[in-house]
C-alpha positions in Angstrom: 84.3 95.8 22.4 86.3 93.5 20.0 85.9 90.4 19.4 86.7 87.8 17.0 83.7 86.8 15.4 84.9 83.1 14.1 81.8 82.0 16.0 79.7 83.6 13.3 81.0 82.5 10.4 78.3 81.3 7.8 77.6 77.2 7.7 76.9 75.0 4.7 73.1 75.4 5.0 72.8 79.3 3.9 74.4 78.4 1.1 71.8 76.4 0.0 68.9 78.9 -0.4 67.8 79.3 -4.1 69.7 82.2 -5.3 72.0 82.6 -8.6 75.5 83.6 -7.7 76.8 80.5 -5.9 80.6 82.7 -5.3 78.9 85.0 -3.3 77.9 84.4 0.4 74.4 83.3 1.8 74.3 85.9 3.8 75.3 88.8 1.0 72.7 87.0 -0.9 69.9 87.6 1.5 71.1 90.9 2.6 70.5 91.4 -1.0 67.0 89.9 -1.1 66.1 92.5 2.0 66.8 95.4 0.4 65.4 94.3 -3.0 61.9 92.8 -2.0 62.1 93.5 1.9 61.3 89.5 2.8 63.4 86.3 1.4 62.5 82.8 2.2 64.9 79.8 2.8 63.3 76.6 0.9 65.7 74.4 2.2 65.6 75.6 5.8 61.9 76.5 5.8 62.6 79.8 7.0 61.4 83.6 6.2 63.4 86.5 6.5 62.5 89.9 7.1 63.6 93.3 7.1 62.4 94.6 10.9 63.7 98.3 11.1 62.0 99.9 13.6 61.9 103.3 15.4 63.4 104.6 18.9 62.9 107.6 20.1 62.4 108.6 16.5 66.0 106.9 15.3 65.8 104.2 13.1 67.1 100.8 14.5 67.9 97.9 12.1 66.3 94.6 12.9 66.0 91.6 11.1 62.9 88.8 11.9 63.2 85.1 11.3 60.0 83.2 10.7 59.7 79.2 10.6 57.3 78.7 7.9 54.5 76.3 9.7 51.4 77.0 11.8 50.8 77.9 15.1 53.0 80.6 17.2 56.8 80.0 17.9 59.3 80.9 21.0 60.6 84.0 20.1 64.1 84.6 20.8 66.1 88.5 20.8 69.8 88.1 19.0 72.0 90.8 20.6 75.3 91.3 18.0 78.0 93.0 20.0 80.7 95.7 19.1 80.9 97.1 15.5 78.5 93.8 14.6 74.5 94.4 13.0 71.5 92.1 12.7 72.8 91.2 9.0 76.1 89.1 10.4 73.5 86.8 13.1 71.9 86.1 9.6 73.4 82.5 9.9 72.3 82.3 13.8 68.9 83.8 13.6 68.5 81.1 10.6 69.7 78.2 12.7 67.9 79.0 15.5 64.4 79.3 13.3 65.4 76.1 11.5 65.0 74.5 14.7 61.7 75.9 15.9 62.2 79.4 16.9 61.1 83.1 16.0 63.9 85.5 16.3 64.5 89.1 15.9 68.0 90.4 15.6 68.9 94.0 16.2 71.6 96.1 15.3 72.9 98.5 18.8 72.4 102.2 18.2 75.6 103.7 16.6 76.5 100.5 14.8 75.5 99.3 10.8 72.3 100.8 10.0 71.2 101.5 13.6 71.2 105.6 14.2 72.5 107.1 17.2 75.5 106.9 19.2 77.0 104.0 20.6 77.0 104.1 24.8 78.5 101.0 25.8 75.1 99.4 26.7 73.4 102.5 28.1 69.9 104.0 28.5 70.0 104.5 24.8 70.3 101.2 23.4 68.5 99.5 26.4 65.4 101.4 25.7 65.9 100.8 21.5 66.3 96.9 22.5 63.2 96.8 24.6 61.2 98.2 21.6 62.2 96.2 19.3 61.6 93.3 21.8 58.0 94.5 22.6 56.7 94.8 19.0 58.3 91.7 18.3 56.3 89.6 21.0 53.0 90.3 19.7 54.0 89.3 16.4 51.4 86.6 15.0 53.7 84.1 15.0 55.0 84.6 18.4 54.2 82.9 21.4 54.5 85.7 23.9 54.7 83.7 26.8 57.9 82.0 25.6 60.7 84.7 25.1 64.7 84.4 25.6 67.5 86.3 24.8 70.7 85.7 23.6 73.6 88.2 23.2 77.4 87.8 22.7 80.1 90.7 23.8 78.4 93.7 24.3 75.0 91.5 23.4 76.0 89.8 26.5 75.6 92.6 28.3 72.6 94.3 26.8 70.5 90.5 27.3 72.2 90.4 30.8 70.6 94.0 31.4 67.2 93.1 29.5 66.9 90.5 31.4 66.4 91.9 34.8 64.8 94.9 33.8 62.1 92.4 31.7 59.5 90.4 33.4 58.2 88.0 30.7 62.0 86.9 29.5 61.6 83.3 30.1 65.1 81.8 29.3 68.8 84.1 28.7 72.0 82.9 26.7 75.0 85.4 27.8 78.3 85.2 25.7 81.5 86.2 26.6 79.9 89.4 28.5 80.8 91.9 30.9 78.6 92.2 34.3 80.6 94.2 36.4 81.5 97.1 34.6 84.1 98.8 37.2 85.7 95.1 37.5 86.1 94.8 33.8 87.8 98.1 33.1 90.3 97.6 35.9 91.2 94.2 34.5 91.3 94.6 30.8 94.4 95.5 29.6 93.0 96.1 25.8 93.5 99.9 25.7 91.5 100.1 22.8 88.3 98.6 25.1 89.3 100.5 27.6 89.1 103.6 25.8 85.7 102.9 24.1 84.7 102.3 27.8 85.5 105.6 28.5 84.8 107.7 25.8 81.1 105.9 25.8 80.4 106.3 29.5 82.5 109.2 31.2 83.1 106.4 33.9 80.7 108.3 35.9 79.1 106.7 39.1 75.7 106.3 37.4 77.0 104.9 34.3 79.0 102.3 35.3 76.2 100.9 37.9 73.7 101.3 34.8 76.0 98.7 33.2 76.5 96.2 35.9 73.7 93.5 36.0 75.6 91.9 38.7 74.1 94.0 40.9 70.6 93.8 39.6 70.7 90.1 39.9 67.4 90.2 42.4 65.0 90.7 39.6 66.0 88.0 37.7 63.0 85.7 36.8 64.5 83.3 34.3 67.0 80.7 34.2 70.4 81.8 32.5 73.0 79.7 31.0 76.6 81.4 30.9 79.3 80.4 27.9 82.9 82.1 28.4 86.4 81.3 26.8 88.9 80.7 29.7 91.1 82.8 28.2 89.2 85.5 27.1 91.3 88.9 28.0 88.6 91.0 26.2 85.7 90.2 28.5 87.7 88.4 31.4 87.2 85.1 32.4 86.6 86.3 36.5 83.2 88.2 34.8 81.5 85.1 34.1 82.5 83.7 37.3 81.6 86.8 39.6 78.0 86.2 37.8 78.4 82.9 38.7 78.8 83.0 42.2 76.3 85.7 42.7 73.3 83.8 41.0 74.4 80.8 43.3 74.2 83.0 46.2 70.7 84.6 45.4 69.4 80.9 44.5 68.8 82.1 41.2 68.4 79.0 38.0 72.0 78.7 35.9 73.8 76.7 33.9 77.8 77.9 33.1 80.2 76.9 30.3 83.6 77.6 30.6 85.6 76.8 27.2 89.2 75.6 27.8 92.1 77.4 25.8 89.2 79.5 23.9 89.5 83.3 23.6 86.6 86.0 23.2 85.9 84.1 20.1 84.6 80.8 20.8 83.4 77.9 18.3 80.1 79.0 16.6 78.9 75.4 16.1 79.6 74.7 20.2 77.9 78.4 21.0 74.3 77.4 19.3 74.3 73.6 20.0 74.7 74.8 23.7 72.2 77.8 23.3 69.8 76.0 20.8 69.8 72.9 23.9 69.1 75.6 26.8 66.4 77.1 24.6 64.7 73.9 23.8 65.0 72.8 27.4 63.4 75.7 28.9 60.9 76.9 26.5 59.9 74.2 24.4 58.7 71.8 27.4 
């Protein structure tokens, strides 16, 4: 899926970890740090980063862990990127989100930067690769297991939409400018180049396209959700977010919804994570 990805772009803090080229990026930086020693920590942000690669049905997945240096175990949180998008661009997210108390592990989907494999739009494939890296993550020593949320945006939206029914221990979900009704969203998206993806990914078959629809699975929900959306998103439309909506409110089920007016697929990064970082604190920090 395409987005525009304004809502990631890198804040002031990054650029304050203590490395030497100050006319490169934070995140390039660290990326750099990864591959050289594996680990990086932020001083000024009190944050470790990790390489996390991991293994899926013997592909290799790319993962990056954030760590808040301090004692004691942390909510852990999954960061879902979305189309053509790996765990190195939520660098900046997955180091807000630590700076502020929480453990997160961002993963690449298969077929995208490092991850191996093929995409399939959010199929069995990358499902299953999410929920290991989400399982080995929990029981990390610095992981409270019994406080885990997800976030995804785009296609991340609809991987943590799917994760979290499918999940019983997912204890809080962010969903971004997703996709829940998979049928629905092809007929109304007039992107041919999503369209297309959608259909070269899937085959449009029956099974496929109810394996991508967490609308339906809605039931097994156990967690409270908070929705964000642009009004005017024509990548993932607008109606998506308020068919999801209307079906929690009819199953009883624990939201909160955001709709952004005059914003697009890409919405304000700084107005994405103080929502999201406030949800998260809210529900698994009291």
């Amino acid at each position: 899926m395409k987005i525009c990805y304004q809502f990631l772009l890198v804040t002031v803090f990054l650029l304050c970890a203590s490395v030497a080229n100050a006319q490169r990026s934070g995140r390039e930086k660290i990326v750099e740090a990864l591959e050289k020693d594996g680990c990086t920590t932020l001083e000024s942000s009190k944050v470790k980063i990790c390489k996390y690669d991991y293994l899926s049905n013997g592909q290799n997945i790319e993962a990056i862990s954030f760590q808040p240096l301090g004692s004691g175990t942390f909510p852990g949180l999954m960061l879902i990127p979305g189309y053509q998008r790996s765990a190195a661009d939520y660098i900046p997210l997955g180091a807000m989100f630590a700076k502020e108390g929480f453990a997160c592990l961002a993963v690449t989907q298969p077929g995208f930067g490092k991850s191996q494999g093929k995409p399939d739009f959010v199929g069995p494939t990358t499902i299953t690769a999410l929920i290991a890296g989400y399982n080995r993550f929990k029981h990390e020593s610095y992981v409270d297991a019994k406080r885990m949320g997800l976030f995804g945006y785009s296609r991340g939206a609809i991987a943590a939409s799917l994760l979290a029914v499918s999940l019983n221990d997912v204890r809080a979900a962010v969903f971004g400018g997703g996709i829940y009704d998979f049928k629905k969203a092809y007929d109304e998206i007039k992107d041919e180049g999503i369209r297309k993806n959608m259909e070269q990914e899937t085959g449009m078959k029956e099974e496929a396209i109810r394996q991508r629809s967490s609308v339906f699975q809605m039931k097994k929900l156990r967690c409270p959700v908070l929705i964000l959306h642009g009004e005017k998103d024509e990548n993932a439309p607008t109606s998506q977010a308020l068919l999801l909506r209307d079906r929690l409110a009819a199953l009883n089920k624990a939201f909160e919804i955001k709709i952004f007016p005059d914003k697009g697929h890409g919405l304000d990064m700084q107005e994405v994570f103080s929502n999201s970082v406030d949800f998260f604190k809210r529900k698994l920090m009291t």
